[in-house]
C-alpha positions as CSV (number, residue, x, y, z in Angstrom):
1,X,8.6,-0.1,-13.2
2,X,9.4,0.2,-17.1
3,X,7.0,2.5,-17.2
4,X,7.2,4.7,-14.5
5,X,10.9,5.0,-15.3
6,X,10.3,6.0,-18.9
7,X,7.8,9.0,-17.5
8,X,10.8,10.0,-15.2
9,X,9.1,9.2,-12.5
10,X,11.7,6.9,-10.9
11,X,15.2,6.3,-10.9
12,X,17.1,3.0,-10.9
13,X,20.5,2.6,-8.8
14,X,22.8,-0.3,-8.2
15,X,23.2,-1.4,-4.4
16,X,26.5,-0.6,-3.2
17,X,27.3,-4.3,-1.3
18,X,25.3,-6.6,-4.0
19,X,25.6,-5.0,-7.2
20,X,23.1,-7.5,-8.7
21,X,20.1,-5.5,-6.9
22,X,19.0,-2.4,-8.0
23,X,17.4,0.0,-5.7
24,X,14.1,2.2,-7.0
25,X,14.1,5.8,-6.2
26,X,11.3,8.5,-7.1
27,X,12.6,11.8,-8.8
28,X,11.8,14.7,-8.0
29,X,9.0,14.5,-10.8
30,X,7.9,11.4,-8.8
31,X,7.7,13.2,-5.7
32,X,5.5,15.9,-7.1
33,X,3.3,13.2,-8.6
34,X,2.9,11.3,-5.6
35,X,1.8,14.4,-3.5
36,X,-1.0,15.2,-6.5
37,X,-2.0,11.9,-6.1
38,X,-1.8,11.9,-2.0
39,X,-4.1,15.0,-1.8
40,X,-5.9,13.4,-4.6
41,X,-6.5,10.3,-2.4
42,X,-7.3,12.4,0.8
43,X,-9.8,14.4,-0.7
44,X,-11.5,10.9,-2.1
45,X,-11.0,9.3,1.6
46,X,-12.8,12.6,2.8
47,X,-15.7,12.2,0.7
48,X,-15.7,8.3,1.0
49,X,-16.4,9.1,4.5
50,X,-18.6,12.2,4.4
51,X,-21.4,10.1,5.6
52,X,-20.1,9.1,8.8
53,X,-20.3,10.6,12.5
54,X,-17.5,11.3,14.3
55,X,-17.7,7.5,15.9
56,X,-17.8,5.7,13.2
57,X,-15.0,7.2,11.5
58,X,-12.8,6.6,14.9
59,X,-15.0,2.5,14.8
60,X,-13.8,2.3,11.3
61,X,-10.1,3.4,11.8
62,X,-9.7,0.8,14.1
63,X,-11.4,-2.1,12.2
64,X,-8.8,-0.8,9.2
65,X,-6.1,-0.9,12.1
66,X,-7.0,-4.5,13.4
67,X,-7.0,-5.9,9.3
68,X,-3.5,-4.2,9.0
69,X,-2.0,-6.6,12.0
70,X,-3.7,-9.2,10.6
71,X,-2.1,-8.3,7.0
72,X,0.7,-8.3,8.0
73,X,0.9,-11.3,10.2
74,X,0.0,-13.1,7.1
75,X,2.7,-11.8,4.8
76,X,5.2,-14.0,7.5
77,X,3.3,-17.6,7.0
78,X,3.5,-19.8,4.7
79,X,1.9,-18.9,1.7
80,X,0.4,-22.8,1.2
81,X,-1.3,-21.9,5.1
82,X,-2.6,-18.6,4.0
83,X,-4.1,-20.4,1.1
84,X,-5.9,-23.0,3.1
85,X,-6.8,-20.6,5.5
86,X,-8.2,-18.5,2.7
87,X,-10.4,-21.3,1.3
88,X,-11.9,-21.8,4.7
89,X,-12.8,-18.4,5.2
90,X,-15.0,-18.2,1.5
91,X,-16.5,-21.6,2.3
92,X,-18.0,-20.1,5.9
C-alpha cells in the first residue's frame, strides 16, 4: 500500500465513526491505471481463450463460477477446517 500510495496511486482517509481505521481510495491516477491494466487483462483473457469454441468458453465460465461459491464459502470457516480440508484434498 506504501507503494502504491508513493506512485499516487491511492489515497489514504480516516473513517469518520472509528478514526483508528483508515479507508483506501484510488486517485484519479489509480483509476486510469486500473482501466490500462483492465483492458490489459481482457485482451490476455481473450487470447488465453482463443482456442476455445463457443461451449467451452460458456463450460469454463461456469466451472470458474462454481470455484467462486466455493471460495467464498471458505473465506467464512474456520481457517484450522479449511486447512485440514486442504491437506485432504493434496493427499487424494
Amino acid at each position: 500500500m506504501d507503494r502504491l500510495e508513493r506512485h499516487g496511486l491511492i489515497e489514504r482517509r480516516r473513517d469518520n465513526s472509528d478514526h483508528r481505521v483508515f479507508r483506501l481510495y484510488l486517485t484519479e491516477k489509480g483509476r486510469e491505471q486500473n482501466k490500462r491494466n483492465h483492458s490489459s487483462w481482457l485482451g490476455f483473457v481473450g487470447d488465453l481463450l482463443s482456442p476455445l469454441g463457443d461451449d467451452e468458453k460458456a463450460e469454463y465460465l461456469n466451472i470458474l463460477k462454481k470455484l467462486d461459491k466455493k471460495a467464498l464459502f471458505l473465506e467464512k470457516m474456520p481457517k484450522k477446517r479449511v486447512k485440514t480440508m486442504l491437506k485432504i484434498a493434496r493427499k487424494n
